[in-house]
C-alpha positions in Angstrom: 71.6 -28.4 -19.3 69.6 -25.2 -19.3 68.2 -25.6 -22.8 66.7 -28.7 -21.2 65.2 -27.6 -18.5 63.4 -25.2 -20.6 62.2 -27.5 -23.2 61.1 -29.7 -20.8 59.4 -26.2 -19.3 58.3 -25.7 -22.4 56.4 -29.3 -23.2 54.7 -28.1 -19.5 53.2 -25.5 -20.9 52.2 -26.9 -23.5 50.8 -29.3 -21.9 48.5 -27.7 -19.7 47.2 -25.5 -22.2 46.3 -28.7 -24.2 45.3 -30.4 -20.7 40.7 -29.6 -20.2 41.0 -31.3 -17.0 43.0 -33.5 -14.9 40.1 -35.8 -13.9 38.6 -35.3 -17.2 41.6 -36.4 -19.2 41.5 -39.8 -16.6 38.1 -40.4 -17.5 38.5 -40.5 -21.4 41.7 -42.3 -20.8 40.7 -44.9 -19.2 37.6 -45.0 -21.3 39.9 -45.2 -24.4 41.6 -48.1 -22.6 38.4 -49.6 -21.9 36.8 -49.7 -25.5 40.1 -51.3 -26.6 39.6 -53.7 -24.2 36.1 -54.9 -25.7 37.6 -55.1 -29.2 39.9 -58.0 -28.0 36.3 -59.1 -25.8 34.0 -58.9 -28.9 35.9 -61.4 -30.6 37.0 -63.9 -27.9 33.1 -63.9 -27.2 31.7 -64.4 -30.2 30.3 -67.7 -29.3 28.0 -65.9 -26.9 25.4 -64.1 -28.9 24.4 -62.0 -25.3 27.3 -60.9 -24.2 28.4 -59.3 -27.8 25.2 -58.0 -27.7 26.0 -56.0 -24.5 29.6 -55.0 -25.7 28.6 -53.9 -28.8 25.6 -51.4 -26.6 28.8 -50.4 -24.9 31.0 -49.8 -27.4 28.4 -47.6 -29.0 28.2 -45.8 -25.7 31.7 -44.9 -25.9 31.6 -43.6 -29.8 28.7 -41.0 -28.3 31.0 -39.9 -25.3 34.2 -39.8 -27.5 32.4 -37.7 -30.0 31.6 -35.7 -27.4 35.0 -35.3 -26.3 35.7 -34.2 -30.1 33.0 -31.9 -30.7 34.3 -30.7 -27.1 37.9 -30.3 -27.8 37.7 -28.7 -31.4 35.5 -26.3 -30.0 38.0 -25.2 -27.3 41.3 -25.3 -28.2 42.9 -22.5 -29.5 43.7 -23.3 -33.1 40.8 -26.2 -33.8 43.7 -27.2 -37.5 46.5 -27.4 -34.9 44.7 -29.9 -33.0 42.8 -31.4 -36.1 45.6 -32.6 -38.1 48.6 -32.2 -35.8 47.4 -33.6 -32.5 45.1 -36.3 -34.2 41.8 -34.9 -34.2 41.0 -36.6 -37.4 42.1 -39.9 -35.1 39.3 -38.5 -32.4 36.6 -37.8 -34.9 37.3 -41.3 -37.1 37.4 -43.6 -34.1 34.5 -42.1 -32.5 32.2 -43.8 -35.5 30.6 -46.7 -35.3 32.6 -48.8 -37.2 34.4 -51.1 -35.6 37.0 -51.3 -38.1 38.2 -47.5 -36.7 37.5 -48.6 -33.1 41.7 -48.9 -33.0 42.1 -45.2 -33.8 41.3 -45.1 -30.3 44.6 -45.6 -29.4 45.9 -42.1 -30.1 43.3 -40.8 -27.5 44.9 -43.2 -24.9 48.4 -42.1 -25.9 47.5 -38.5 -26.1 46.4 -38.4 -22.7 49.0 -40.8 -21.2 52.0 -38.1 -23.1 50.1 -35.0 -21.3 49.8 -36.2 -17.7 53.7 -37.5 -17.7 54.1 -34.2 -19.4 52.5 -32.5 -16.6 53.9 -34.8 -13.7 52.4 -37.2 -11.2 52.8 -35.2 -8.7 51.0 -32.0 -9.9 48.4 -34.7 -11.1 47.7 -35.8 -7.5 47.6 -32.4 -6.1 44.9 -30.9 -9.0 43.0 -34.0 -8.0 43.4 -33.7 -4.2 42.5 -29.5 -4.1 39.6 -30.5 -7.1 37.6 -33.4 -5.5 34.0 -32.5 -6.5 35.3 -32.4 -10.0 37.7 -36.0 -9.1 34.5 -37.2 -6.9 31.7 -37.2 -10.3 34.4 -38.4 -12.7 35.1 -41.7 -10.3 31.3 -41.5 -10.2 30.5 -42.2 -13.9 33.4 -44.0 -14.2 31.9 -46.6 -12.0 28.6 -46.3 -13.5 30.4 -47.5 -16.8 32.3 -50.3 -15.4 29.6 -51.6 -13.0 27.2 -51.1 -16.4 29.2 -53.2 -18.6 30.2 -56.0 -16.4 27.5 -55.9 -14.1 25.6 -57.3 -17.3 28.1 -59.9 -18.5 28.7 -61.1 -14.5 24.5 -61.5 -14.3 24.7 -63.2 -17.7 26.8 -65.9 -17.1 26.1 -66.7 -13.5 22.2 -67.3 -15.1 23.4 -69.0 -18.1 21.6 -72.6 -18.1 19.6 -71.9 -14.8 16.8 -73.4 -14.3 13.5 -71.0 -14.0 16.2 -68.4 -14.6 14.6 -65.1 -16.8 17.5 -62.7 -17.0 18.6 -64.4 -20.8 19.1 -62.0 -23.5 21.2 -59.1 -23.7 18.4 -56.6 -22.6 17.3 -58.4 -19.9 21.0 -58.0 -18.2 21.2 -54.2 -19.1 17.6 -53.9 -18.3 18.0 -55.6 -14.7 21.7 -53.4 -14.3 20.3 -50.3 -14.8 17.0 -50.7 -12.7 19.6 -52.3 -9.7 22.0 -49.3 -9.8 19.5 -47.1 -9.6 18.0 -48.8 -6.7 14.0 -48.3 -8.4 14.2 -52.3 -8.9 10.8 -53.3 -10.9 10.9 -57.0 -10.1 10.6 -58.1 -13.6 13.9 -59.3 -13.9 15.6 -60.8 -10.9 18.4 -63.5 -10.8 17.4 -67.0 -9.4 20.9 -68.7 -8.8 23.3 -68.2 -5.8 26.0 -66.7 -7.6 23.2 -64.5 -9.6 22.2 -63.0 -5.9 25.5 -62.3 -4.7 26.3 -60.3 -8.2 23.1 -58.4 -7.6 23.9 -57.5 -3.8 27.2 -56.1 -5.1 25.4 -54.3 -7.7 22.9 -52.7 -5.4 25.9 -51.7 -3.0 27.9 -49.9 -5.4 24.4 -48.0 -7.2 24.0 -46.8 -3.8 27.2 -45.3 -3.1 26.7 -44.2 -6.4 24.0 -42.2 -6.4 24.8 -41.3 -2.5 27.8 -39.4 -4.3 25.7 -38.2 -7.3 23.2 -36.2 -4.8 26.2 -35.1 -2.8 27.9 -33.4 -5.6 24.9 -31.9 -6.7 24.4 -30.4 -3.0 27.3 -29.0 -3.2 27.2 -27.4 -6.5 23.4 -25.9 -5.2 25.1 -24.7 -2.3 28.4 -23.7 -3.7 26.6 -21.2 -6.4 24.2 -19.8 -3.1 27.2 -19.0 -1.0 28.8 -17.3 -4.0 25.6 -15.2 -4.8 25.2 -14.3 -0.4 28.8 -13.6 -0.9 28.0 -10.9 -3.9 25.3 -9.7 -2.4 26.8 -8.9 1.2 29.7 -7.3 -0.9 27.6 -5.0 -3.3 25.6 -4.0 0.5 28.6 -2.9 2.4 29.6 -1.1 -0.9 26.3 0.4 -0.9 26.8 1.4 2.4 29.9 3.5 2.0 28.5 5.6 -0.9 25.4 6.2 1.3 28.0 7.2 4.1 30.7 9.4 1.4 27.5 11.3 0.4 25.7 11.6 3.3 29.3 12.9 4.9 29.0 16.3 2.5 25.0 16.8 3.4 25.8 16.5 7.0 28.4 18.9 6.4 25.8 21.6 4.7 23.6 21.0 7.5 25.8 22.0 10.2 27.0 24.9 8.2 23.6 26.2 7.8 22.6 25.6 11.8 26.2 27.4 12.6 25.1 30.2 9.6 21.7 30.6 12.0 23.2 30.7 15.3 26.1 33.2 14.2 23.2 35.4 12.9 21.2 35.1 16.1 23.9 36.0 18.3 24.8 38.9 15.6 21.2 39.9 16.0 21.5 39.2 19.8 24.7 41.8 20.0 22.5 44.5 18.6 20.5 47.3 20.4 17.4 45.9 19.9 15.1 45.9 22.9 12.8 43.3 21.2 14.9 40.1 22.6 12.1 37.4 22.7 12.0 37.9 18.8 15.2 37.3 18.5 15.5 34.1 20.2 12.1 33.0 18.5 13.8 33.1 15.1 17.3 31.7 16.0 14.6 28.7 17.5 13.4 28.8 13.8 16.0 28.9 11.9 17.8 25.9 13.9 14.5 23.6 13.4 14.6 24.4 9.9 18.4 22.8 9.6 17.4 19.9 11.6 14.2 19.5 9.0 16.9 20.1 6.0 19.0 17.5 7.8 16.6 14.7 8.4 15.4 15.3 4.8 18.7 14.2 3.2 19.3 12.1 5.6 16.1 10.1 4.2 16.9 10.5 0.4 20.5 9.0 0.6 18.9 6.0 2.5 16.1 5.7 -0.4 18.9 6.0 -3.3 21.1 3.1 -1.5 
């Protein structure tokens, strides 16, 4: 029983040190599941010149951001062989080629992350999403972005198939009109003409808008994120300032006061004297005392020009 709770502890371990990201590892999971999902599409749609024309621009979307994710993992785990040939890097790296013969390498990619967040456990995977949520919230964003992308296009070119007057007919016309509508810029050049058409293109122009609503968002919040953390520095390295200007000032004022009690002791020293000359006397106790005050004020404004 104990040796399997620690193997089991053990595989944790391993797993997040093997885990980038939680939303991350979603992302390219789902991507993974995705692109294997248009290899069964590309052939049950071959009929359709267009729309394996847009799967095809797809799929070689996916071999850029999975060699990403290669060049991406190599580069940061801590033995680049361990994860080359024992936790199929070489799978990563082939299946990220455009070939579509390796396309199924993909596979190990979706298993791979599937075997780290059961590792991991579904409810630390909620919770790292929940307490991460800017990093959850752009993730879901591009993740949409993909999916309205890819069958956005296909929905536009089949509701316009055979339409009369229709002019969104090819392959680049779709992605062309997909693109422009998420964005919300809408040229006008391309524009659906049927019923069903228009209803795809409301539903695009809803979800491009929550889209890039999110998009600015996020990036508000990573401006505004990095100025509080800078304020933050800044107020600290001030107060510490502060209490170096106030340790060292502490000894200065110290000196001061010794040297105005040093002038009054001699003054009254002087004053205890037979000396019948009194008015001198008190003349250079004033004197010396206006002198430490001048001394005093002096440091006083060096220590603030240091801090």
């Amino acid at each position: 029983m104990k040796a399997s709770k620690q193997s089991q502890q053990e595989r944790r371990e391993g797993a997040r040190s093997e885990l980038k990201d939680t939303a991350y590892e979603i992302f390219i999971g789902i991507l993974s599941l995705l692109s294997i999902v248009n290899i069964v599409l590309v052939y049950a749609l071959a009929d359709d010149e267009a729309m394996r024309i847009v799967l095809n621009v797809m799929n070689g979307l996916f071999s850029l951001i999975f060699l990403g994710d290669f060049i991406y993992r190599i580069t940061t785990a801590k033995s680049a062989s361990t994860y080359f040939f024992r936790s199929f890097g070489w799978a990563d790296l082939l299946a990220s080629l455009p070939f579509p013969q390796l396309k199924i390498l993909r596979v190990f990619r979706l298993v791979r992350v599937a075997r780290l967040l059961r590792d991991i456990g579904a409810r630390t995977v909620l919770r790292t999403l929940l307490s991460d949520r800017a990093d959850s919230a752009l993730m879901t964003l591009l993740l949409m972005g993909v999916f309205v992308l890819q069958f956005g296009s296909l929905a536009i070119l089949a509701a316009e198939d055979g339409v009369e007057g229709a002019n969104i007919t090819s392959a680049s016309d779709a992605l062309w009109y997909t693109v422009v509508t998420i964005s919300t810029v809408g040229y006008g050049d391309q524009y659906p003409v049927s019923e069903a058409g228009r209803l795809i293109g409301v539903l695009i122009i809803i979800v491009g808008v929550g889209i890039f609503g999110t998009f600015t968002g996020y990036l508000a919040n990573a401006f505004l994120g990095s100025r509080s953390d800078d304020d933050s520095e800044t107020d600290a390295a001030g107060a510490q300032a502060d209490d170096v200007a106030e340790e060292d000032s502490a000894p200065a004022r110290g000196v001061a006061g010794g040297a105005t009690s040093g002038a009054v002791a001699a003054g009254m020293r002087a004053g205890g004297a037979d000396d019948p000359d009194d008015d001198a006397r008190d003349e250079r106790v004033r004197e010396l005392l206006g002198q430490s005050e001048a001394a005093l004020a002096e440091l006083r404004e060096l220590l603030a020009a240091r801090s």
